[in-house]
NUMIKOL-581055 format. One record per residue: x negated, y negated, z of N, C-alpha, C in turn; residue number from 1. Coordinates in steps of 0.2 Angstrom, whole numbers, always signed. Each point is the difference from the previous one (the first is absolute). Layout:
<nc1->X nc2->Y nc3->Z cac1->X cac2->Y cac3->Z cc1->X cc2->Y cc3->Z resi->NUM>
...
***
This chain:
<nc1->-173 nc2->-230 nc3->-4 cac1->-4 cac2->+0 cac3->-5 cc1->+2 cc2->-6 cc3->-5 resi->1>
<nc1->-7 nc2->-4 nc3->-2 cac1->+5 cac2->-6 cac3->-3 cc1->-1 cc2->+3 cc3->-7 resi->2>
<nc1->+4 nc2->-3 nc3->-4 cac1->+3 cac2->+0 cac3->-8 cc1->-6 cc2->-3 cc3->-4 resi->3>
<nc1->-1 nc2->+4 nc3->-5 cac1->-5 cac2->-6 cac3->-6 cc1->+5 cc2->-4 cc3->-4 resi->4>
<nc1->-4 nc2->-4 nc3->+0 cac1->+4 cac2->-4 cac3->-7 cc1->-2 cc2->+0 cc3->-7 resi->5>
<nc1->+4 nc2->+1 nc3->-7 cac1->+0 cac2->+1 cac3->-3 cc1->-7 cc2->-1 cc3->-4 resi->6>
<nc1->-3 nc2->-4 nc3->+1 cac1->-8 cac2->-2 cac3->-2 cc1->-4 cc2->+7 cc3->+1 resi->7>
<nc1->+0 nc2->+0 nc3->+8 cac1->-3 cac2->+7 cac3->+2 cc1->+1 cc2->+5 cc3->+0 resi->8>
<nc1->+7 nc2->+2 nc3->-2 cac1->+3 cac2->+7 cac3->-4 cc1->-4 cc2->+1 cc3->-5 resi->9>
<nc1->+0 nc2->-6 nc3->-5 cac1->-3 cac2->+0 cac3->-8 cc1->-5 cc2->+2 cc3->+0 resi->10>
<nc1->-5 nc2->-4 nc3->+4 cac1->-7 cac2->+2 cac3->+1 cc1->-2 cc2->+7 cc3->+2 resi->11>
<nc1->+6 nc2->+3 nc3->+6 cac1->-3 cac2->+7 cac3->+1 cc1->+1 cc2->+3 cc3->-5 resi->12>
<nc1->+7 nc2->-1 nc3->-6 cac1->-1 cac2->+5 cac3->-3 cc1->-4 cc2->+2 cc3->-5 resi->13>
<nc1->-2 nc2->-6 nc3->-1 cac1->-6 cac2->-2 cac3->-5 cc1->-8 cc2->+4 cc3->+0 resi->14>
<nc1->+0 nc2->-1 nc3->+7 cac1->-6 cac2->+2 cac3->+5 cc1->+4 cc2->+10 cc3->-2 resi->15>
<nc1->+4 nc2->+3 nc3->+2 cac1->+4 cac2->+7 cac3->+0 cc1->+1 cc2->+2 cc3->-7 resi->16>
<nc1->+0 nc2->-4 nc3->-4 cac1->+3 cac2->+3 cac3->-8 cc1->-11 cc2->+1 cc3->-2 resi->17>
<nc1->-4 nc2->-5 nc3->+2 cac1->-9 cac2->+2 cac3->-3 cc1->+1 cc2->+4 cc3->+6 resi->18>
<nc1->+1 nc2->+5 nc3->+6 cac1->+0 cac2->+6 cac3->+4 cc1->+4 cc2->+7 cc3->-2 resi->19>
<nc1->+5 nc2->-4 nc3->-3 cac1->+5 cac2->+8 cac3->-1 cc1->-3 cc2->+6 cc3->-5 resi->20>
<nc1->-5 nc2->-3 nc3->-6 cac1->-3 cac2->+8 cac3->-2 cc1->-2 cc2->+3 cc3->+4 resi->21>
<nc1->-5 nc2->-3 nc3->+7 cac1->-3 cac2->+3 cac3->+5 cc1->+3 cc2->+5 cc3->+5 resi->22>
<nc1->+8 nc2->-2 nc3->+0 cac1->+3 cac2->+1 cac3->+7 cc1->+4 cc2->+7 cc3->-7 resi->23>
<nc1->+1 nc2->+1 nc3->-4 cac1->+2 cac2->+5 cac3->-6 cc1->-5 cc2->+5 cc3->+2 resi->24>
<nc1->-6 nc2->-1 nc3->-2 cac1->-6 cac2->+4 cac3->+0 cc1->-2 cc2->+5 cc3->+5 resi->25>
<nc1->+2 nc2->-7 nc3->+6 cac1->-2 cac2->+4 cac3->+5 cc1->+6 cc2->+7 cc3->+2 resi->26>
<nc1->+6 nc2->-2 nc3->-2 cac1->+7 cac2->+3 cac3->+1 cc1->-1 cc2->+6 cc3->-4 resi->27>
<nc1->-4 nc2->-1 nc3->-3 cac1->-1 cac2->+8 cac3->-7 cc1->-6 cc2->+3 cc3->+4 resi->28>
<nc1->-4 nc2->-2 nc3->+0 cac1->-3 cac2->+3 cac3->+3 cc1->-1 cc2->+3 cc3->+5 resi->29>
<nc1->+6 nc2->-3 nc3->+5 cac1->+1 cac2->+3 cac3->+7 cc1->+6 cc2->+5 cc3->-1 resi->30>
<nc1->+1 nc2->+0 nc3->-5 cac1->+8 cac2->+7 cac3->-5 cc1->-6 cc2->+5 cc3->+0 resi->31>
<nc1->-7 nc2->+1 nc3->-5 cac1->-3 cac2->+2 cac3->-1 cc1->-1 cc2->+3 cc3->+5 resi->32>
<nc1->-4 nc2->+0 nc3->+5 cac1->-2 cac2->+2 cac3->+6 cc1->+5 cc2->+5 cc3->+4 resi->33>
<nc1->+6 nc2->-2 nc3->+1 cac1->+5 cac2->+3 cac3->+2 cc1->+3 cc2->+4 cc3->-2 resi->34>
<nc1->+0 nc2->+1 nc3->-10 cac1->+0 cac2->+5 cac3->-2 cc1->-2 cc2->+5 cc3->+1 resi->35>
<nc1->-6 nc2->-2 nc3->+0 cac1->-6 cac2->+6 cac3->-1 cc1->+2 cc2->+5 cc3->+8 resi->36>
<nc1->-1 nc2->-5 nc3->+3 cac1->+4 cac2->+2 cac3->+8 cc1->+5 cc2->+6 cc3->+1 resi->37>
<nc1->+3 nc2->-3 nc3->-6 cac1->+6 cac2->+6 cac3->+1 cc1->-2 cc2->+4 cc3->-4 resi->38>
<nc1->-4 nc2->+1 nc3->-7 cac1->-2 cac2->+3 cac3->-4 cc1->-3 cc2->+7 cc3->+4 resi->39>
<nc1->-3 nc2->-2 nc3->+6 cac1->-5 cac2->+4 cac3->+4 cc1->+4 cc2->+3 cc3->+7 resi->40>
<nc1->+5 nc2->-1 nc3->+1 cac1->+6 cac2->+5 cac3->+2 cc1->+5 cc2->+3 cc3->-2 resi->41>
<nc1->-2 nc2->-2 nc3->-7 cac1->+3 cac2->+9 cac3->-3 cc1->-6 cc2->+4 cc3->-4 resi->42>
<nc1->-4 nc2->+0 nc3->+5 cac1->-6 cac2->+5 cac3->-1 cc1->-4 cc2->+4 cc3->+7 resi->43>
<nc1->-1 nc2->+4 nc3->-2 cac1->-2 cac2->+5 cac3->+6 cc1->-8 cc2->+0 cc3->-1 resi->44>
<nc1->-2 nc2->-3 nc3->+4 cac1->-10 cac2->-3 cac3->-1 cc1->+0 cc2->+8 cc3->+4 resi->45>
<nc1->-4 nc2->+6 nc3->-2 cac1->-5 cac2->+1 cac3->+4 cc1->-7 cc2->+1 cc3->-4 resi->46>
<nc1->-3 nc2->+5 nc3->+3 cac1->-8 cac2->-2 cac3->-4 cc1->+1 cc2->+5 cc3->-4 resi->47>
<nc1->-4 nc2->-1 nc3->-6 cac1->-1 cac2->+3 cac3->-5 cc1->-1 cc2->+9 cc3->+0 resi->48>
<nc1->+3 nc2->+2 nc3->-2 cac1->+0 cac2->+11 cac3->+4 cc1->-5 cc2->+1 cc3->-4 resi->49>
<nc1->-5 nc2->+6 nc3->+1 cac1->-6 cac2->+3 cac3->-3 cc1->+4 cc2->+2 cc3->-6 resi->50>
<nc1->-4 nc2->+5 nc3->-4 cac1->+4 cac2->+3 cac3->-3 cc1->+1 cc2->+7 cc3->+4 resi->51>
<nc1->-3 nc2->+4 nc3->+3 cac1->+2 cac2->+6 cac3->+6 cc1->+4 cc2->-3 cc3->+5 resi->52>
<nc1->+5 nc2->-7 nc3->+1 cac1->+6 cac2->-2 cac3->+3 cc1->+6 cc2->-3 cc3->-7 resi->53>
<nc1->-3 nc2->-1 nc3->-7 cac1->+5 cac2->-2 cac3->-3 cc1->+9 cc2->+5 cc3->+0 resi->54>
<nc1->+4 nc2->-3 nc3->-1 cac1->+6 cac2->+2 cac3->+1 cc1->+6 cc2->-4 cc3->-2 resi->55>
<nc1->+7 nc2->+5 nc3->-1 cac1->+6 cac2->-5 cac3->-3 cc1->+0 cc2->-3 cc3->+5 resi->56>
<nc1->+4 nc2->-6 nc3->-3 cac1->+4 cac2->-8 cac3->+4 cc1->+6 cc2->+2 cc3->+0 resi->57>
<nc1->+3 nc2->+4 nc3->+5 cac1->+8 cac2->+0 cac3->+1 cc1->+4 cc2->-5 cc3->+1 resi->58>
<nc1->-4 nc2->-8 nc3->+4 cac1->+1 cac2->-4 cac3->+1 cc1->+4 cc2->-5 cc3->-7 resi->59>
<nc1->+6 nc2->-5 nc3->+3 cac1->+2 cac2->-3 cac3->-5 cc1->-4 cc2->-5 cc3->-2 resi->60>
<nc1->-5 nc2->-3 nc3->+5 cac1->-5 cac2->-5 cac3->+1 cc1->-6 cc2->+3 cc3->-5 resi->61>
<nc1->-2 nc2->-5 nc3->-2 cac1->-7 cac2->+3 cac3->-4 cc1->-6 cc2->+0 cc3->+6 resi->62>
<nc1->-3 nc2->+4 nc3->-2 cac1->-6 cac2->-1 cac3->+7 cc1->-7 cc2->-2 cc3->-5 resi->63>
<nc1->-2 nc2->-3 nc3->+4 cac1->-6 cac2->-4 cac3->-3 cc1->-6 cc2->+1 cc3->+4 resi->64>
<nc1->-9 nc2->+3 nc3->-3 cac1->-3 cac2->+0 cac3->+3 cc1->-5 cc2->-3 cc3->+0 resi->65>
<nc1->-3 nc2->-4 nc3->-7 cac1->-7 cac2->-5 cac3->+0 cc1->+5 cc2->-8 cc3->+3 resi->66>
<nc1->+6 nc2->+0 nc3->-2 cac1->+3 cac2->-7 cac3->+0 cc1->+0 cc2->-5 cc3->-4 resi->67>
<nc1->-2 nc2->+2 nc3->-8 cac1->-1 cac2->+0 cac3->-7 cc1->+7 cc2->-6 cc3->-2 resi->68>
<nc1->+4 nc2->+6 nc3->+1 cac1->+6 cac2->-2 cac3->-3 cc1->+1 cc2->-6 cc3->+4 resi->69>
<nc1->+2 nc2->+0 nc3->+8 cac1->+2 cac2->-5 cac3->+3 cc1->-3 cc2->-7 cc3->-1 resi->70>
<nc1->-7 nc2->+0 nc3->+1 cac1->-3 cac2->-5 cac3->-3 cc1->-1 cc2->-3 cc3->-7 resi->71>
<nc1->+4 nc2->+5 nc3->-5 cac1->+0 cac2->-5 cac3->-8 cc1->+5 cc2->-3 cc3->+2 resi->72>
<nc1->+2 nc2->-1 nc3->+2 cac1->+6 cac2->-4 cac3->+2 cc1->-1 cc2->-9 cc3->+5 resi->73>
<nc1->-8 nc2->+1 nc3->+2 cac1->-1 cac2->-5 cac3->+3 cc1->-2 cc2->-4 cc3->-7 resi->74>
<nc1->+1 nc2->-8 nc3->-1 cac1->+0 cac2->-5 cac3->-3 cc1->-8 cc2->-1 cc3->+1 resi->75>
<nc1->-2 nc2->-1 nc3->+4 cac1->-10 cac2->+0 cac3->+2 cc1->-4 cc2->+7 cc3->-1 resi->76>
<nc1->+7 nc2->+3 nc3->-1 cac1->-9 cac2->+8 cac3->+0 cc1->-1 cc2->+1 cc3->-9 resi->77>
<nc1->-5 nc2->+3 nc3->+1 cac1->-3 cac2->-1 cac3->-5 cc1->+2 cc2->+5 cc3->-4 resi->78>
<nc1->+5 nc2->+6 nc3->+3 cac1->+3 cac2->+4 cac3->-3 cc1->+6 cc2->-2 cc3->-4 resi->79>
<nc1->+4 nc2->-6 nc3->+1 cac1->+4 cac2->-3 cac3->-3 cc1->+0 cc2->-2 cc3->-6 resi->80>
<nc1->-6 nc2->-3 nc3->-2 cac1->+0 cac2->-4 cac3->-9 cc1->+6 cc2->-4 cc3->+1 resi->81>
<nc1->+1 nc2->-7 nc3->+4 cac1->+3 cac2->-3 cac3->-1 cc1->+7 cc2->+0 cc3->-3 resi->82>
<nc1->+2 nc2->+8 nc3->+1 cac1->+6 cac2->+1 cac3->-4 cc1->+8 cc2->-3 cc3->+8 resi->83>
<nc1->-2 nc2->+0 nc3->+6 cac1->+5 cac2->-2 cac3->+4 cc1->-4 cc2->-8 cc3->+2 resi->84>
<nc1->+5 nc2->-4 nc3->-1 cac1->+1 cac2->-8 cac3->-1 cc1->+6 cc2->-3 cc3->+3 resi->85>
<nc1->-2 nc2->-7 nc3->+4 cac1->+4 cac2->-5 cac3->-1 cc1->-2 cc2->-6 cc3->-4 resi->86>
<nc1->+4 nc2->-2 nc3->-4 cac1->+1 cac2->-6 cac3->-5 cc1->+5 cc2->-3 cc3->+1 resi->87>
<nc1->+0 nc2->-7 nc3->+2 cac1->+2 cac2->-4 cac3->-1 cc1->+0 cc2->-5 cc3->-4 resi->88>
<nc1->+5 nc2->-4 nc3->-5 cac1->+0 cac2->-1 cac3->-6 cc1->+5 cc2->-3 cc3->-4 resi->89>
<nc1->-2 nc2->-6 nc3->-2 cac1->+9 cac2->-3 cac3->-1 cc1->+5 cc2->+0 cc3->+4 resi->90>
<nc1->-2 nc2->+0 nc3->+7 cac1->+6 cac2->+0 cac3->+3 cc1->+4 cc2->+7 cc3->+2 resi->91>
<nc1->-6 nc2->+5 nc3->-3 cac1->+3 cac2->+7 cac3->+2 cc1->-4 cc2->+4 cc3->+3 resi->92>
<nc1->+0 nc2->+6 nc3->+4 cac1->-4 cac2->+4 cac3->+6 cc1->+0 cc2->+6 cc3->-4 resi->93>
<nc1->-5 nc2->+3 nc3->-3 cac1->+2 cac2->+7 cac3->-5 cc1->-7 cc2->+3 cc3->+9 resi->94>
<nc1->+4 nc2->+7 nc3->+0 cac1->-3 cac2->+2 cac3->+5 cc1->-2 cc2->+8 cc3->-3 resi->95>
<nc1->-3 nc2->+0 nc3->-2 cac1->-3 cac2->+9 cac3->-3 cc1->-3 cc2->+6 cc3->+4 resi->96>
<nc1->+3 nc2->+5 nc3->+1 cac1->-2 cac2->+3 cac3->+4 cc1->-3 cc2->+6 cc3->-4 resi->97>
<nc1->-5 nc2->+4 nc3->-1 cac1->-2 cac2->+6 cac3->-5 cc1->-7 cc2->+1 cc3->+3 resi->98>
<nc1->-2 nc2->+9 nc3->-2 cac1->-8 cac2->+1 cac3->+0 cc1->+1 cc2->+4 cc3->-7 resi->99>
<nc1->-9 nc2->-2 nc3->-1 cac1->-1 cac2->+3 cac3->-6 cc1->-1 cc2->+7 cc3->-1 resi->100>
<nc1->-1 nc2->+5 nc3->+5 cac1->-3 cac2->+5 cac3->+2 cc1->+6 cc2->+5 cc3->-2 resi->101>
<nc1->-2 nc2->+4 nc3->-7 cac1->+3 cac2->+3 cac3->-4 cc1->+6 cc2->+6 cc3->+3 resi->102>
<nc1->-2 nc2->-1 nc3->+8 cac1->+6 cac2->+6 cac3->+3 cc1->+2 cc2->-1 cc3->+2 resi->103>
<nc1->+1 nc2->-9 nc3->+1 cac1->+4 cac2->-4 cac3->+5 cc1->+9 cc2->+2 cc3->-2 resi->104>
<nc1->+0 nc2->+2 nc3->-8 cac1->+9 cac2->-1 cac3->-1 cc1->+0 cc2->+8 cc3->+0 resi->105>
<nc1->-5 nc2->+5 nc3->-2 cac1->+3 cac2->+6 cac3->+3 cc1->+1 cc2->+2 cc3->+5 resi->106>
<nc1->+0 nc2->-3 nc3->+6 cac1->+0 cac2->+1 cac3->+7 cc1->+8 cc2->-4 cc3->+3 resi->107>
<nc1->-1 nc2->-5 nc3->-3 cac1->+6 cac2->-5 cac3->+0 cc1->+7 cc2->+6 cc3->-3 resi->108>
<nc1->+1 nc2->+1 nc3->-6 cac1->+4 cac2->+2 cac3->-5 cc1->+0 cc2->+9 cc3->+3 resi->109>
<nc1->-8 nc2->+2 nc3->-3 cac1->+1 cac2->+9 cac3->+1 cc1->-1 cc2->-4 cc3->-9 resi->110>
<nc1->-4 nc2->+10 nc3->-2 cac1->+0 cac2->+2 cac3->-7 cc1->-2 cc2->+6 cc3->-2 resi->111>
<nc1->+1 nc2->+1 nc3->-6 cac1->-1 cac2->+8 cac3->-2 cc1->-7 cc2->-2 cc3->-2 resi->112>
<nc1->-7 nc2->+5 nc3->+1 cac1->-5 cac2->-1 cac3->-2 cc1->-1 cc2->+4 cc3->-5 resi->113>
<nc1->+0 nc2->+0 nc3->-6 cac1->-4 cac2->+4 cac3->-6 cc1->-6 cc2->+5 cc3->+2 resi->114>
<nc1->-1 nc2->+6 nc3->-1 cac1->-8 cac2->+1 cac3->+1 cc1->-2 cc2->+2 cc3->-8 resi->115>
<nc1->-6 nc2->-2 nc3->+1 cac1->-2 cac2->-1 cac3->-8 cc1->-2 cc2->+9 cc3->-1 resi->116>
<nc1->+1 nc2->+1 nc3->-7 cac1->-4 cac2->+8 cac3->-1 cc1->-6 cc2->-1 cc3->+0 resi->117>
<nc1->-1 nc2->+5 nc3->-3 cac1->-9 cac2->+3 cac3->+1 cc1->+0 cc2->+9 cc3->+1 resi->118>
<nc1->-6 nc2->+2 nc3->-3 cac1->-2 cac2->+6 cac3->+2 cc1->-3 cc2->+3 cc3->+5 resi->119>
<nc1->+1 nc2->+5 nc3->+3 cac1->-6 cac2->+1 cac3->+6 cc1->-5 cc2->+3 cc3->-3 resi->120>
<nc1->-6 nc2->+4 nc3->+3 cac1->-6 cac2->+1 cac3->-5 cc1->+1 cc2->+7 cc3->-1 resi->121>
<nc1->+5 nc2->+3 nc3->+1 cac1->+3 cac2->+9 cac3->-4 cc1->+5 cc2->-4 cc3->-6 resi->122>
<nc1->+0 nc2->-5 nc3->-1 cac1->+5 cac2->-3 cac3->-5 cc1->+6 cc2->+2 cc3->+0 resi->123>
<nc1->+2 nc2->+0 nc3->+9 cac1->+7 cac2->+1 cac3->-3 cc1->+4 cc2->-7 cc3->+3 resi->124>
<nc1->+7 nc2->-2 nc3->-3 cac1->+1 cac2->-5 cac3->+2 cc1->+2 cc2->-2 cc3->+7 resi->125>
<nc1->-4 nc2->-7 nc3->+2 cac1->+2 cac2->-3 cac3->+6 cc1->+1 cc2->-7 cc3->+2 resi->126>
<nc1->+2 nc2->-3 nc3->+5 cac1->-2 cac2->-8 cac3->+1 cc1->-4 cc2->-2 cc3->+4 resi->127>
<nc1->-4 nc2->-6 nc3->-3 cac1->-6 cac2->-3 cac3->+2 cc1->+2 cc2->-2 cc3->+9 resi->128>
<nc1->+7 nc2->-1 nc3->+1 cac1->+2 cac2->-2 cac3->+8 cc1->-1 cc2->+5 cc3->+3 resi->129>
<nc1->+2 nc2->+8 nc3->-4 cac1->+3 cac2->+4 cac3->+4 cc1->-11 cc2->+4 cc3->+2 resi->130>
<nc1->-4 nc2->-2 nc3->-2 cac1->-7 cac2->+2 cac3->-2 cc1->-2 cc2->-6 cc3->+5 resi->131>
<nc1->+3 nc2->-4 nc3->+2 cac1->-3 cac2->-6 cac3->+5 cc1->+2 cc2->+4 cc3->+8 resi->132>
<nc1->+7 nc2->+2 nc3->-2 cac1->+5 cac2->+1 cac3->+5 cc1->-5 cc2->+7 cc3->+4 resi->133>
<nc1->+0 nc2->+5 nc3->-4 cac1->-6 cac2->+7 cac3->+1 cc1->-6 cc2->-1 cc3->+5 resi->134>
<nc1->-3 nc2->-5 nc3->-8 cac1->-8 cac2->-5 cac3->+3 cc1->+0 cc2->+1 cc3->+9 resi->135>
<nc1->+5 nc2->-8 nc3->+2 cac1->+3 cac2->+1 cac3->+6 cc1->+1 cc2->+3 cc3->+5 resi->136>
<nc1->+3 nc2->+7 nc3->-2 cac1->+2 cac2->+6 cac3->+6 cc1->-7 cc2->+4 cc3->+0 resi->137>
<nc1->-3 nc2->+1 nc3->-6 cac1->-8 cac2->+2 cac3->-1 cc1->-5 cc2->-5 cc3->+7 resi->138>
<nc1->+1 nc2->-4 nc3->-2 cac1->-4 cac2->-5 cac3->+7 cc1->+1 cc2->+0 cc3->+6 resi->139>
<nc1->+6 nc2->+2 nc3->+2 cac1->+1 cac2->-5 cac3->+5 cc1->+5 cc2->+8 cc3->+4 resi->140>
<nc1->+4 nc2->+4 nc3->-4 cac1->+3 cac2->+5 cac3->+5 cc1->+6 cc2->-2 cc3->+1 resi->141>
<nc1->+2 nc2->-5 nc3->-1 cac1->+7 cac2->-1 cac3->+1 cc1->+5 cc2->+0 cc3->-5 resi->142>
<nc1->+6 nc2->+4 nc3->+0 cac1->+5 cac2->+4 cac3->-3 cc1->+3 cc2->-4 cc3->-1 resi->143>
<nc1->+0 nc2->-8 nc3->+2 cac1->+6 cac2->-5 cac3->-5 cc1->-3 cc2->+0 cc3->-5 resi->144>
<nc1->-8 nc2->+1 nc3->-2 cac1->-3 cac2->-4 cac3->-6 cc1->+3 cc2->+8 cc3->-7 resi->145>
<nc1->-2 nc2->+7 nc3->+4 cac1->+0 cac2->+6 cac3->-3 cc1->+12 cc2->-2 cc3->-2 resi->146>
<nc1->+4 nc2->-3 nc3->+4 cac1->+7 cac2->+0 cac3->-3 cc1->+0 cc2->-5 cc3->-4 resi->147>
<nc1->-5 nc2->-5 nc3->-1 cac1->+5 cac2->-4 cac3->-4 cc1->-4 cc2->+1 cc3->-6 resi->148>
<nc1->-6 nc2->+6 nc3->-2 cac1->-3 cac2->-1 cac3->-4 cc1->+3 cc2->+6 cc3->-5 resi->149>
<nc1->+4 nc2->+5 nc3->+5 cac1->+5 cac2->+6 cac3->-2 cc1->+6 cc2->-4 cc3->-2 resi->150>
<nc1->+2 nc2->-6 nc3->+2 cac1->+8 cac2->-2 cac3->-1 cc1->-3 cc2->-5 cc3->-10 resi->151>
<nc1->-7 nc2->-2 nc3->+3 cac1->-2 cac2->-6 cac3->-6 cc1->+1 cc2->+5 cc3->-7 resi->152>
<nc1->-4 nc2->+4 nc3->-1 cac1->-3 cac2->+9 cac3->-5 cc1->+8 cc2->-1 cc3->-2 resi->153>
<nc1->+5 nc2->+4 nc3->+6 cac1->+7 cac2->+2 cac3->-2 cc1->+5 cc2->-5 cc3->-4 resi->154>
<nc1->-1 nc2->-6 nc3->+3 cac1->+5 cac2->-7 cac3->-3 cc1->-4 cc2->-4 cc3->-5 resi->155>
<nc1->-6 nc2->+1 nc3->+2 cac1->-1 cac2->-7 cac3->-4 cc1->+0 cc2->-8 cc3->+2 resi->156>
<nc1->+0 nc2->+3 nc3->+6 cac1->+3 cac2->-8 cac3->+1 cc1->+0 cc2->-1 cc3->+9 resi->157>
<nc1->+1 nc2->-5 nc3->+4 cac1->+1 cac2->-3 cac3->+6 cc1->+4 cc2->-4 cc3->+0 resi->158>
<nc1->+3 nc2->-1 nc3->+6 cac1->+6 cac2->-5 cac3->+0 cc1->-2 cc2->-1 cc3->+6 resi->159>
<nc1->-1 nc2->-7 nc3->+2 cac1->+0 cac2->-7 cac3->+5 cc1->+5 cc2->-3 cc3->+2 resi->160>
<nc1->+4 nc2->+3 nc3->+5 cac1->+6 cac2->-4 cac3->+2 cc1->-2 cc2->-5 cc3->+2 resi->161>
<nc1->+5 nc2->-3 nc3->-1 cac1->+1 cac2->-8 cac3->+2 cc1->-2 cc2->-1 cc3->+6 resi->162>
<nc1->-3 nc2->-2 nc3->+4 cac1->-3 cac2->-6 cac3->+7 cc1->+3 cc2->-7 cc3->+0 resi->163>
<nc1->+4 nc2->-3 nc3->-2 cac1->-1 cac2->-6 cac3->-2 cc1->+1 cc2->-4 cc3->+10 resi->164>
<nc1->-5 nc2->-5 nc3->-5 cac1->-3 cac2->-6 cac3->+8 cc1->+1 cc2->-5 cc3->-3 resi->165>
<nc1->+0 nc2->-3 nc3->-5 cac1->+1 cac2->-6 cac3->-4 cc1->+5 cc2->-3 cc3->+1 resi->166>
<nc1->+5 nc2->+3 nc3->-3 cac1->+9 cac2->-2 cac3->+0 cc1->+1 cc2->+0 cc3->+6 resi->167>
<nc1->-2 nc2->+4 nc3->+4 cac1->+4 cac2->-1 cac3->+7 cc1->-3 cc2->-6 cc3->+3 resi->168>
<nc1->-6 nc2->+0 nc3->+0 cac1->-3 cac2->-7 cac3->+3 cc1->+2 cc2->-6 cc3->-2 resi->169>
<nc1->+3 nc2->-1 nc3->-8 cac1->+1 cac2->-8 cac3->-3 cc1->+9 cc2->+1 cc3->+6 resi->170>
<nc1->+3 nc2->+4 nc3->+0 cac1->+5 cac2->+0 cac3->+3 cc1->+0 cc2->+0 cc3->+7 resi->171>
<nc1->-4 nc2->+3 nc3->+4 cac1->-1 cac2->-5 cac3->+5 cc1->-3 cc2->-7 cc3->+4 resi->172>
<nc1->-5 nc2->+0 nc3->-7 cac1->+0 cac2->-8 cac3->+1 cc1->+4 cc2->-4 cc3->-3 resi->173>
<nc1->+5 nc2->+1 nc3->-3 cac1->+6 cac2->-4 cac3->-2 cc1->+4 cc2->-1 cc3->+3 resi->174>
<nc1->+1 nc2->+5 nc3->+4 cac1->+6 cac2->+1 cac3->+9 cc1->-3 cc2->-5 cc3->+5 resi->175>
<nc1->-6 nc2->+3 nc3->+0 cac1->-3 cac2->-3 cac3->+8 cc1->-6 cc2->-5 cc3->-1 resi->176>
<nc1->-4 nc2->+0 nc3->-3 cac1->-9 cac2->-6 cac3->-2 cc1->+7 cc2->-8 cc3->-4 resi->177>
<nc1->+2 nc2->+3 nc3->-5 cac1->+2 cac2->-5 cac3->-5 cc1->+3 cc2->-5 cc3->+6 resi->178>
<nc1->+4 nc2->+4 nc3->+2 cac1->+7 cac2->-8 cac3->+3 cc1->-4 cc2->-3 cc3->+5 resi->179>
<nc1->-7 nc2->+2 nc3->+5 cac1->-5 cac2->-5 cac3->+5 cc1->-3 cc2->-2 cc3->-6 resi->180>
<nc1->-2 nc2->+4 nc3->-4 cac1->-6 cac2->-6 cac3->-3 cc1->+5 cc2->-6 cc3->-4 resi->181>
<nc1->+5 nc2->+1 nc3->-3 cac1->+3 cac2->-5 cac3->-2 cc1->+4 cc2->-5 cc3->+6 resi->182>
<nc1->-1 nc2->-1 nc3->+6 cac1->+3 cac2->-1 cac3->+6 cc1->-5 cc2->-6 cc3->+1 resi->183>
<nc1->-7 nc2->+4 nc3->+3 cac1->-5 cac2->-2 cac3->-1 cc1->-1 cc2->-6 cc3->-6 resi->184>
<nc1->-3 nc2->+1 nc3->-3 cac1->+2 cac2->-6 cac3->-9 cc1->+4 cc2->-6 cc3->+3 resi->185>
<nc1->+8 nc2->+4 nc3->-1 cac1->+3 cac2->-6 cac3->+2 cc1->-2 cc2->-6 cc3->+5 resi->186>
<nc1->-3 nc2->+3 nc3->+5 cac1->+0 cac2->-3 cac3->+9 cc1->-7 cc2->-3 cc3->-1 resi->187>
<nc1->-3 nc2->+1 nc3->-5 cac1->-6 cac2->-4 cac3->-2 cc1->+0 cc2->-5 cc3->-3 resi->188>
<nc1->+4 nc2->+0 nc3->-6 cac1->+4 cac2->-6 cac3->-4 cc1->+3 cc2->-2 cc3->+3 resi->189>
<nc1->+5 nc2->+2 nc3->+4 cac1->+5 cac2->-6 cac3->+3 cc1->-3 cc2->-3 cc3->+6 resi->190>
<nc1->-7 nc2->+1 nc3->+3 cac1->-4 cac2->-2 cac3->+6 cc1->-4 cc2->-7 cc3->-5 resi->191>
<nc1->+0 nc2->+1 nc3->-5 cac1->-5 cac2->-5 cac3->-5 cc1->+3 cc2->-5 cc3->-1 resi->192>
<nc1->+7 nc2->+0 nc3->-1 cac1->+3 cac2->-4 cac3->-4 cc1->+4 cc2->-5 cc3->+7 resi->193>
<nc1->+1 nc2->+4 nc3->+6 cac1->+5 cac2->-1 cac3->+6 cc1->-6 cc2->-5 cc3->+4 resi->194>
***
């Protein structure tokens, strides 16, 4: 392989440094991508349960059924609001990963859910969840909707354990996407300039 001479170093660099926002951009966005990638194996995709199949998740995974969640997570879908981004900038790569989708951090995290008061129509007191929760077992015949609407009435309240798919997935691709795609980078840069 013959050697450049320094003329032709300068020049490639020159030609590399008007390309490197490109080669940043394209780096975030192939993080992005791969994130989401893993965002989607810590999730249990099946189809959406009637309400006469709804049921608890004993699973540590969250299960997912329209694909809501998983796709606010993509950069191009339109469920996203441009909140997950690569920018590159000054010389820096901010790489955002978020969905707007208000129960994307209770699923992540877990939460205790308030149910609001209200009266039934004998005026005695109850919650608006736990009259949603009834509604439910009223329709459809199934005893999860009739338990959680007896647990909602008695407490007041829901708790949403944790799922979290988020953290684990920045942590896998920290482990395993990060160091190829930084390998990759490098072996493209040093192919431009070599």
């Amino acid at each position: 392989m013959a050697t450049k001479s320094n003329k032709e170093l300068e020049l490639e660099l020159k030609k590399l440094s008007k390309n490197i926002d490109k080669l940043f951009v394209q780096f975030g966005q192939k993080s992005l991508v791969s994130i989401q990638g893993f965002i989607g194996a810590e999730m249990n995709f099946k189809s959406a349960p009637s309400d006469a199949t709804a049921t608890w998740n004993d699973s540590d995974n969250l299960n997912i059924g329209s694909g809501n969640l998983f796709e606010s997570f993509d950069p191009k879908s339109s469920l996203n609001k441009k909140i997950s981004k690569s920018v590159f900038k000054d010389g820096k790569l901010n790489i955002t990963v978020g969905s707007p989708l208000i129960y994307a951090r209770t699923q992540e995290e877990g939460e205790v859910i308030l149910a609001t008061p209200t009266v039934d129509k004998n005026g005695s007191p109850t919650y608006k969840m736990a009259q949603y929760f009834f509604a439910k077992w009223y329709e459809s015949g199934n005893e999860f909707f009739k338990a959680m609407a007896i647990y909602v009435k008695a407490n007041g309240f829901i708790t949403v354990p944790p799922r979290p798919y988020l953290a684990p997935a920045i942590i896998q691709y920290k482990n395993t996407a990060l160091p190829k795609l930084l390998k990759q980078l490098n072996t493209t840069i040093f192919k431009r300039i070599t």
